[in-house]
N, C-alpha and C positions, 0 to 999 in steps of 0.2 A: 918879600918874605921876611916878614918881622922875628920870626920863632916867636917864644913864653911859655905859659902854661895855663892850665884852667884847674881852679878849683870848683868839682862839681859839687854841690851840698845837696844832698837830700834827705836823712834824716840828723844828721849829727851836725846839727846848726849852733854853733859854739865857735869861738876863738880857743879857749882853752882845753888841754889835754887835747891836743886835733894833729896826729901825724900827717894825715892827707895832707895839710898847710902846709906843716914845714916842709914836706915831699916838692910841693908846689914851688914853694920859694927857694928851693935848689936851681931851680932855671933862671938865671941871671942873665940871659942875652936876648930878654923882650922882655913882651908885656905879661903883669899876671891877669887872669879873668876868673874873679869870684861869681860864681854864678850859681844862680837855681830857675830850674824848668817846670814850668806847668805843663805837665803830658797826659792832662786827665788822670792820674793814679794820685792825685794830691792826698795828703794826710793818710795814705794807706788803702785807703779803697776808694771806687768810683760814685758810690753813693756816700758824700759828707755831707754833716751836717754842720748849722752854721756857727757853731761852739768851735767845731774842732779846726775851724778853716779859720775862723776868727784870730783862736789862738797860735795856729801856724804865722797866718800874716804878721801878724804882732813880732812874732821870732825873727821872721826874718826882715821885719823894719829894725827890731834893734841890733838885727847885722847891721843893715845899712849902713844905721849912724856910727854904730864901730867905724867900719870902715871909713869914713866920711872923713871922720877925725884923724886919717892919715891920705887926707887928697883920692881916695876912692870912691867905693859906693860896691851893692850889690848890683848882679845884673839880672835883670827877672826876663826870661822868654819865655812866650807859650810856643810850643811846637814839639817837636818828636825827637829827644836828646840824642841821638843816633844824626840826624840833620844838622841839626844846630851844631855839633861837632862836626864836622863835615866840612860845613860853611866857615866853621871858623880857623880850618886846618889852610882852606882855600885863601881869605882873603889875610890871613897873619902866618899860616907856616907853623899854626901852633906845633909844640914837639911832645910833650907831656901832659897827662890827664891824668889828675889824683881826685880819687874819692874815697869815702870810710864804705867801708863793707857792711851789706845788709845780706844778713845770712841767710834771709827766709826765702824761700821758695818759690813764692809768688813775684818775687824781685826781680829772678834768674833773665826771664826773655826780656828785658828792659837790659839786664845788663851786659847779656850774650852777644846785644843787637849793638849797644855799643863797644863793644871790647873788638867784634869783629869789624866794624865799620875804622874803627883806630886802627886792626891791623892791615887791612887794606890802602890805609893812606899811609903808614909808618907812623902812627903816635904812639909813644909809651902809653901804655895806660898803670899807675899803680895804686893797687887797693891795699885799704891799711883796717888792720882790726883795733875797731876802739867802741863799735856800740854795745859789745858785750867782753865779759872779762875774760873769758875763754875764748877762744875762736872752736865752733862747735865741729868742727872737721876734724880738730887737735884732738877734742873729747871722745869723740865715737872712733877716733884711732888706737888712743889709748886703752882700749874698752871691747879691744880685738874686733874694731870694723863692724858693731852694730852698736844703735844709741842706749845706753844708760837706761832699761827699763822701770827704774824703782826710783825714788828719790832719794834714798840714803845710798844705792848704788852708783848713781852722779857723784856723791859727794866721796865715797870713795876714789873713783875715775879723778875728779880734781885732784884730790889729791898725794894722787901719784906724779901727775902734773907738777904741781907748783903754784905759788902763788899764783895771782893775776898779774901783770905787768904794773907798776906804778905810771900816774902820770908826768906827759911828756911833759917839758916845760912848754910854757910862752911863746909864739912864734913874734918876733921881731919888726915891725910891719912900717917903721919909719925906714924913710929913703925908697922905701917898693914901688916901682915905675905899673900902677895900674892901667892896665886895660881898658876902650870905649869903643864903643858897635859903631862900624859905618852905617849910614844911610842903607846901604840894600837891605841890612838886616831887617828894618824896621817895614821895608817894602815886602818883606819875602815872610817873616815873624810876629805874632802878636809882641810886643815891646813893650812894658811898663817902666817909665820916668820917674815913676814911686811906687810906693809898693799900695798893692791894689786893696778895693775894698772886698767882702764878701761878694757884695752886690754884684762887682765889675764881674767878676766870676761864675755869676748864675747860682748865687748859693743867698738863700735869702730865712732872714729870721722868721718861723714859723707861727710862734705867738709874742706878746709882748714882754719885751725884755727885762724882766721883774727880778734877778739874781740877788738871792739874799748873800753868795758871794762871789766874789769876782776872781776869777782866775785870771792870770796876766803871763803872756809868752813871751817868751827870749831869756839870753845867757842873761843878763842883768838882773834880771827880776829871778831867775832860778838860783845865782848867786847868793842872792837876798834869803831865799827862803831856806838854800843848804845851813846857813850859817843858823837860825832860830833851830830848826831843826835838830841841829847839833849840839843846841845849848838846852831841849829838852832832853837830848839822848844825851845828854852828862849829867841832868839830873839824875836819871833813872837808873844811868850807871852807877853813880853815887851812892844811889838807894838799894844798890846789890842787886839790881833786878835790869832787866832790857825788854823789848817791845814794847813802847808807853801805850801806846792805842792798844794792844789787845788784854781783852776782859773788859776791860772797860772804856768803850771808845765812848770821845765825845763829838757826836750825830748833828751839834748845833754850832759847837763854834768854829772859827779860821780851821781848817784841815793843814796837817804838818806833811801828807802826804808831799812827795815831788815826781809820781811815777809819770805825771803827764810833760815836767821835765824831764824827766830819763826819757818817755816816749819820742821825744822831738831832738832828743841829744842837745836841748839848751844847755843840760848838765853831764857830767861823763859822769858814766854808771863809776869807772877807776876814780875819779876824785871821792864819789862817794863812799865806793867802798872803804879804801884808805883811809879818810876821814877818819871814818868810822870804826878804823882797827886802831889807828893810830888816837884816837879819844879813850878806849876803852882800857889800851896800855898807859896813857897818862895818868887816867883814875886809880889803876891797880898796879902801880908800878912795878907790872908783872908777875904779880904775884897769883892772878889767875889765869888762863888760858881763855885766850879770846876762842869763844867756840861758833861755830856753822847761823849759833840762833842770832848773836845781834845784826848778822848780814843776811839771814835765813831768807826774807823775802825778795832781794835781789838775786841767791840762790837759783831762789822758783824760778823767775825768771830766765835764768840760764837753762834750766832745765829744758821748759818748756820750747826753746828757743829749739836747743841740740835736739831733741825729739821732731821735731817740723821741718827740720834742714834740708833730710830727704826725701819728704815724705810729702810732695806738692797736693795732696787729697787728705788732709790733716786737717782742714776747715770743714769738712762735711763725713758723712756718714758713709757716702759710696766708696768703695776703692779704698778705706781708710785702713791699715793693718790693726792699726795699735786701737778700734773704737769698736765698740760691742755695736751688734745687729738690734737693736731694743726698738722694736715695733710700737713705735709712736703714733698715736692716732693723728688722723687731719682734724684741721683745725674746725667746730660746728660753731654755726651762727659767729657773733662778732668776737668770740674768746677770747683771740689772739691780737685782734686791736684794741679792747677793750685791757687786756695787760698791757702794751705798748703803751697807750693815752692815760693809764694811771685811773682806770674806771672799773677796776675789779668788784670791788664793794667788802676789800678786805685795806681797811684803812695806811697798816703798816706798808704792804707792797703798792700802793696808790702813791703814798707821797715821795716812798724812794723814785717811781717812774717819771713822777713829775719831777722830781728835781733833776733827775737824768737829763732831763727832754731842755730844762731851764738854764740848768749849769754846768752838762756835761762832767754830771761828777757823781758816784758813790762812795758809800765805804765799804771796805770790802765786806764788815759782816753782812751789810743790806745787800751787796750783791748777791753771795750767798743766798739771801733771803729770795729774792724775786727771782734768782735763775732757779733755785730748789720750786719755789711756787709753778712757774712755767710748765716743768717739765716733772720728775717721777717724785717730786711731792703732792701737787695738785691737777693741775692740767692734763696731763701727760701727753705737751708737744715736745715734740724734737727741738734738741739745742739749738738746731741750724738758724731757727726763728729769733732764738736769742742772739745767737752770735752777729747773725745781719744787722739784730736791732745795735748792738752796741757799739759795731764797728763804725754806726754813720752819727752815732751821737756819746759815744763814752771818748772824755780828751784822750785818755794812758793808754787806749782800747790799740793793742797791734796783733796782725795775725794770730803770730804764733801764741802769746801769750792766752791773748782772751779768747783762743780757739782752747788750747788746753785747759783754763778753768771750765770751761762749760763745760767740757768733756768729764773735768773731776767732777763736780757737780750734781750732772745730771747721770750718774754712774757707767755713764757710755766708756770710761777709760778704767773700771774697776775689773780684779777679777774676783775678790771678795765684798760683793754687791753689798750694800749699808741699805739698813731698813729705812724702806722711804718715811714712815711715820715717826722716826727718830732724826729726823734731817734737820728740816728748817719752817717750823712752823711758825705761818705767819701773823699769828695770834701770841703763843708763848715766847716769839724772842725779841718780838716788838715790847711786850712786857717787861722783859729783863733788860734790853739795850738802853729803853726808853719810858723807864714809868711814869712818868707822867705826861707822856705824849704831845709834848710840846716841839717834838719831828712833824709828827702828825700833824699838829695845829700850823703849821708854819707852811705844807705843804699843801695839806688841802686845807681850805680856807671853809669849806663847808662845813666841818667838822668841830670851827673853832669853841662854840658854845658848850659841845657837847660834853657830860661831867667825867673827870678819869676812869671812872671805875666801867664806859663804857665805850671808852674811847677807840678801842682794841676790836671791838664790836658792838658796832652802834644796831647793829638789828635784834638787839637782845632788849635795847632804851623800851621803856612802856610809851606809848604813844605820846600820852600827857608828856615826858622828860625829851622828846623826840621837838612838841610842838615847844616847850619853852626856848630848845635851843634852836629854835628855827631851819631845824633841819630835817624831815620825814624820809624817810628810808621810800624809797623806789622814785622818789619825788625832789630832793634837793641832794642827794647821794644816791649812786645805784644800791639794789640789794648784793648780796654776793652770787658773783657769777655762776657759782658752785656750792656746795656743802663739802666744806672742804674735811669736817670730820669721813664722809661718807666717800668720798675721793679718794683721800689720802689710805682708806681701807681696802679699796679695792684697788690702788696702785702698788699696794704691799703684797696682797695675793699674785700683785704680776710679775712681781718682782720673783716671790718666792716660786714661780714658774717658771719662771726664766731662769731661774737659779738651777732647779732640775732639769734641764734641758742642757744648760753649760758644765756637765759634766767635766771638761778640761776646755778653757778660756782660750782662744788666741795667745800669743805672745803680745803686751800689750803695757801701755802706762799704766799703772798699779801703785795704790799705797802700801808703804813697806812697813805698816805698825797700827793698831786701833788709837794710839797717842797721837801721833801723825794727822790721824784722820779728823779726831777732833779738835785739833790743833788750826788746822786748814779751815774747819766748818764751822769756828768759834764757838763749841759744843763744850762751854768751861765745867757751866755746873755738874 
């Protein structure tokens, strides 16, 4: 009986800001064991796609080689993390188990199953908060024991709180006597000697891999991309102004986003917040108050996070407290595949899907755009369709979050309902985001001929301008699936019916301001 410890990784795949680590490396009288599990729940849900698996692998090869470079390595098992703890208390004696804390709900029976199986054999088990800046049990304590239903009422709740925690330093990792699986392991466990492909995993590229850009996972490459990041939000602070992307996102080039690094914990959400207060104090040498906006969308986040905590029926509509009853129709004929495959025949929500599907990546106005179209702007399906669809092909996509955008969205989490024909139409903000449709042309490639002024809606082209650009509507482009002027009329009648009916709302997530609202639905002009 060796003793040591294990470091479990499962979303917060980082060396830096990682108390778990330094927890881990307090046990000095064995071996440490960095390790991560395939337990079929990879990347967040059971159904991934091969973006977001991709980009997981990627993560945790560039642990590996971290580790590597102090006589280590990670340890990849497939099996059932409750087991594998078990067997490794058995054959080393392990004494302690440190992982970062995932607050969501759907985590709970994964982690129930091993905290009990640790007390059974006597291993410490200790969880540390680092994937969000709050610990959401702190919030909804502070908040008299139910979550924060407004967002400007969270923002309150914080701060009564207090800051977030800054990050921990560096864990130390030279001299650290690493961990190696006997033989039985490899007899009893699926075993990876490198870190696997897609492929090995049953997760296979769908169409051909044509990425106009490339996303790249692990702490290295999210390192990289914090610091460019940072040197355009010091422009903007410079320029008296914060959020560079909104108003005017740019749809085409490199994305500054890093949410799909915060999603994997390549990057700690505390490095960037800090960063990012501590930039905005260098620029104004205090001379203005760093306020809620230039960290606003990490906020959301927290938000949506503490609203989901409790509340394990928060991804769907049954059983959900905080989600409006909005009788969505089922899905007729192919409607609902034909948004998924990007074959609407509404050119703007077409190429955002395909590049979904390509690069596992939006922005958020185009989110906006295609979850508003889905649901009570045009279609009127249930989120729940969107929510599946992103969870298995959006990289940033985790429960809690992208279960609450679609809720704000599709007005399921309102109690002063927004007129669906003032939402997100997919004609008018295709037009504004992107005039000259060079999104479009890049995403559907059928399209590329066709002249700007019909690019928005090529079923308006006169035949003759249809046959020059080689593209005829029903024929090398679908027509539109819908009339979406005559849709989006009769989804605002539903609306304004369900409006008479909701009399007094649920207790529920709600926007706290019409600024708010348009703020959130990038409704500028």
């Amino acid at each position: 009986m060796l003793g040591g410890s294990v470091l479990w990784f499962r979303h917060g795949l980082r060396l830096h800001d990682n108390p778990s680590l330094h927890s881990a490396l307090e046990e000095k009288s064995g071996p440490f064991f960095p390790i991560f599990i395939f337990d079929g729940e990879t990347a967040g849900t059971k159904v991934v796609g091969y973006n977001r698996m991709r980009y997981l692998l990627e993560a945790l090869d560039d642990l590996d080689k971290q580790f590597k470079k102090y006589g280590g390595r990670l340890l990849l098992v497939k099996g059932k993390p409750s087991a594998v703890f078990r067997r490794l208390w058995e054959e080393f004696g392990i004494r302690k188990l440190c992982f970062e804390q995932d607050c969501e709900p759907v985590w709970r029976p994964r982690d129930e199953s091993v905290k009990t199986a640790c007390r059974e054999i006597g291993v410490t088990c200790r969880e540390h908060v680092s994937h969000t800046l709050w610990e959401p049990d702190t919030v909804i304590k502070a908040n008299g024991g139910i979550p924060p239903l407004t967002y400007q009422m969270f923002l309150h709740t914080v701060a009564t709180i207090g800051d977030p925690p800054r990050p921990v330093d560096n864990a130390k990792l030279r001299g650290i006597k690493f961990g190696t699986l006997p033989l039985c392991f490899y007899e009893e466990f699926t075993v990876y000697d490198k870190v696997p492909n897609p492929e090995d995993l049953g997760v296979f590229l769908e169409n051909e891999d044509i990425r106009m850009i490339r996303w790249v996972g692990g702490e290295t490459a999210a390192l990289k991309q914090m610091q460019h990041r940072l040197a355009v939000e010091y422009e903007t602070f410079c320029r008296g102004s914060y959020l560079p992307t909104h108003g005017s996102p740019d749809l085409l080039g490199p994305p500054i986003s890093l949410s799909p690094a915060l999603r994997f914990g390549c990057l700690s959400v505390r490095k960037f917040y800090w960063s990012l207060q501590d930039l905005f104090q260098q620029v104004h040498q205090g001379s203005l108050c760093s306020t809620q906006y230039i960290t606003g969308q990490l906020i959301w986040r927290e938000y949506f996070y503490t609203m989901s905590v409790n509340n394990p029926h928060y991804g769907q509509m049954t059983d959900n407290p905080i989600c409006l009853d909005i009788p969505w129709k089922s899905p007729e004929g192919d409607e609902l595949e034909r948004w998924a495959s990007g074959r609407t025949g509404f050119p703007f929500v077409d190429a955002a899907m395909r590049q979904l599907r390509l690069e596992g990546w939006l922005h958020h106005a185009v989110r906006n755009t295609v979850a508003s179209f889905l649901t009570r702007g045009t279609l009127w399906l249930s989120w729940e369709h969107g929510l599946a669809h992103f969870l298995k092909y959006l990289l940033d996509a985790d429960w809690s979050v992208c279960a609450g955008n679609w809720m704000w969205v599709s007005s399921s989490a309102f109690e002063a309902l927004l007129d669906s024909g003032e939402c997100a139409c997919p004609v008018r903000l295709g037009q504004r985001l992107d005039p000259s449709g060079e999104y479009v042309r890049r995403y559907v490639p059928e399209l590329a001929r066709v002249p700007t002024e019909y690019i928005y809606e090529p079923w308006k082209a006169p035949l003759d301008v249809q046959e020059r650009a080689n593209c005829i509507i029903g024929k090398d482009y679908p027509a539109p699936v819908v009339n979406h002027i005559v849709a989006a009329q009769r989804n605002r009648n539903a609306m304004e019916e369900l409006r008479m009916l909701l009399e007094k709302a649920p207790p529920h997530c709600c926007p706290s301001s019409e600024d708010e609202i348009r703020q959130f639905m990038w409704l500028n002009e």
